[in-house]
VMD Tcl script that draws the C-alpha trace (Angstrom):
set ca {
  {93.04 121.20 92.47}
  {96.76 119.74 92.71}
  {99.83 120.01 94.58}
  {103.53 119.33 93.89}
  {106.29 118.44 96.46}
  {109.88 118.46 95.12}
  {112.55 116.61 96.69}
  {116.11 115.29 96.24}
  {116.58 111.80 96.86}
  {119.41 111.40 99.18}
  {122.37 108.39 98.43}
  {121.56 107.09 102.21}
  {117.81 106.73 101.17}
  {119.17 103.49 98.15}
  {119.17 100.63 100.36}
  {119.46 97.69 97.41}
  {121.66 97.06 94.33}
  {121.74 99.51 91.99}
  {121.57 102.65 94.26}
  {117.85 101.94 94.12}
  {114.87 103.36 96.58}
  {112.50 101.36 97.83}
  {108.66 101.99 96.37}
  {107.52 103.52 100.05}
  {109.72 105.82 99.54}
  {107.53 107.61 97.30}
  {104.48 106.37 98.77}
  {105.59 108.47 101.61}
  {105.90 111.23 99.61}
  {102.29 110.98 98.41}
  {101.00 110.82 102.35}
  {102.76 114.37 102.32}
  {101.72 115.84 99.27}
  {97.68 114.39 100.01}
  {97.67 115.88 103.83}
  {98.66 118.94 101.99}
  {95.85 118.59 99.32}
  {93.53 117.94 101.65}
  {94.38 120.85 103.95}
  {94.06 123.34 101.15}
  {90.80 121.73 100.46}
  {89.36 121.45 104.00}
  {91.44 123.07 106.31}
  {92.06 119.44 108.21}
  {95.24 116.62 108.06}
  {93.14 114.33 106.90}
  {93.37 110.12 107.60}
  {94.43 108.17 104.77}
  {91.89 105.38 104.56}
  {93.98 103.60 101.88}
  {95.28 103.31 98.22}
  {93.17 101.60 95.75}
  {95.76 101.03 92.67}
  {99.93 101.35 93.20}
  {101.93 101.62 90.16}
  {105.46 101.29 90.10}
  {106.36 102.22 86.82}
  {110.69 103.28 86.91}
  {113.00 102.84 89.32}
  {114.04 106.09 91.85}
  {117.62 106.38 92.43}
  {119.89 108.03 95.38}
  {120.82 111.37 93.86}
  {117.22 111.53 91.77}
  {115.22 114.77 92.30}
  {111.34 113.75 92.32}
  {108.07 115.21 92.56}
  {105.10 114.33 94.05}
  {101.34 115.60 93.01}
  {98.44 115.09 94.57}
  {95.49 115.81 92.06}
  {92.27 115.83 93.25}
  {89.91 113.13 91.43}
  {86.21 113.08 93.07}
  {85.02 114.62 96.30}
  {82.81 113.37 98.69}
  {80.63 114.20 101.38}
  {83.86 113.02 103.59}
  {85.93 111.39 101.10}
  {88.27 112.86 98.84}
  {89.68 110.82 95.93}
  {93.30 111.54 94.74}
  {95.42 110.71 91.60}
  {99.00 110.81 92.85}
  {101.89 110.59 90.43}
  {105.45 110.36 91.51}
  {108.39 111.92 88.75}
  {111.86 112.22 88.20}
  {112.99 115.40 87.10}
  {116.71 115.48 87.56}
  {119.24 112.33 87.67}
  {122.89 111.58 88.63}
  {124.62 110.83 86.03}
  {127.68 108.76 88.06}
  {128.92 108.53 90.85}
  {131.01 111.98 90.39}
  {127.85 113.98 91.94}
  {127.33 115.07 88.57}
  {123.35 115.12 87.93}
  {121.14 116.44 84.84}
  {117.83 118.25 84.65}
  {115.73 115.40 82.50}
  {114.12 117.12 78.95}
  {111.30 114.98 80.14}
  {110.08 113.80 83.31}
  {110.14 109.93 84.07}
  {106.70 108.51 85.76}
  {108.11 106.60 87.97}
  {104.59 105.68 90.28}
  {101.15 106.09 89.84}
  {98.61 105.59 93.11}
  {94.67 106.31 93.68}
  {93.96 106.85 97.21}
  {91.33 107.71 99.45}
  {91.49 110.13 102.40}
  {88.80 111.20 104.93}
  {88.24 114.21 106.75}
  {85.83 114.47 109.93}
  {82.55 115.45 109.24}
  {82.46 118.46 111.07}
  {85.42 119.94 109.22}
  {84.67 118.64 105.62}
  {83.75 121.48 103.44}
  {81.99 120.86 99.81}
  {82.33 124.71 98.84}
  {85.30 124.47 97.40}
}
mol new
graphics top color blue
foreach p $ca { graphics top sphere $p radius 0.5 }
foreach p [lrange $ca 0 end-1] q [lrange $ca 1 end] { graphics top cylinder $p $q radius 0.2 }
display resetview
């Protein structure tokens, strides 16, 4: 099971040289996108007991639109592994406002994370 989360990447949200995002930035982005995974799974938020691996692989700009998945990866009694990848679909392409839709997608992180649902709401049905 997966989700995706689109989003546009607002100018106010570059904070160094470069117009470029900071890595939690997308990190936060894969909170969101898990809680939702893990809702659709079990029906419960979730706590996010940590990320085992963080790649950061391209940089995100102000004016990028990116998307988030959650995948899910193994499941647990009450853990639930998940394979979160971070990519840029559409870029600016100055400072105009003009922007493109990208032929291909740019990785820009990778993460493997662990989240944990009570046990009296985890589910292994699904």
């Amino acid at each position: 099971m997966k989700v995706v989360h689109r989003r546009y990447v607002a100018h106010s949200e570059a904070h160094y040289a470069g117009n470029l995002v900071d890595g939690a930035f997308g990190l936060k982005l894969f909170g969101d996108a898990g809680t939702h995974l893990v809702i659709a799974l079990d029906g419960h938020e979730s706590l996010f007991a940590g990320y085992a691996s963080v790649e950061f692989l391209a940089p995100v700009r102000g004016g990028d639109v990116v998307e988030a998945e959650a995948r899910l990866a193994a499941k647990g009694r009450r853990s639930r592994t998940v394979d979160f990848e971070l990519r840029i679909i559409c870029r600016s392409v100055d400072d105009s406002g003009r922007a493109e839709v990208l032929t291909e997608p740019i990785v820009a992180t990778r993460a493997r994370g662990t989240a944990v649902v009570p046990a009296d709401t985890a589910t292994t049905a699904r």
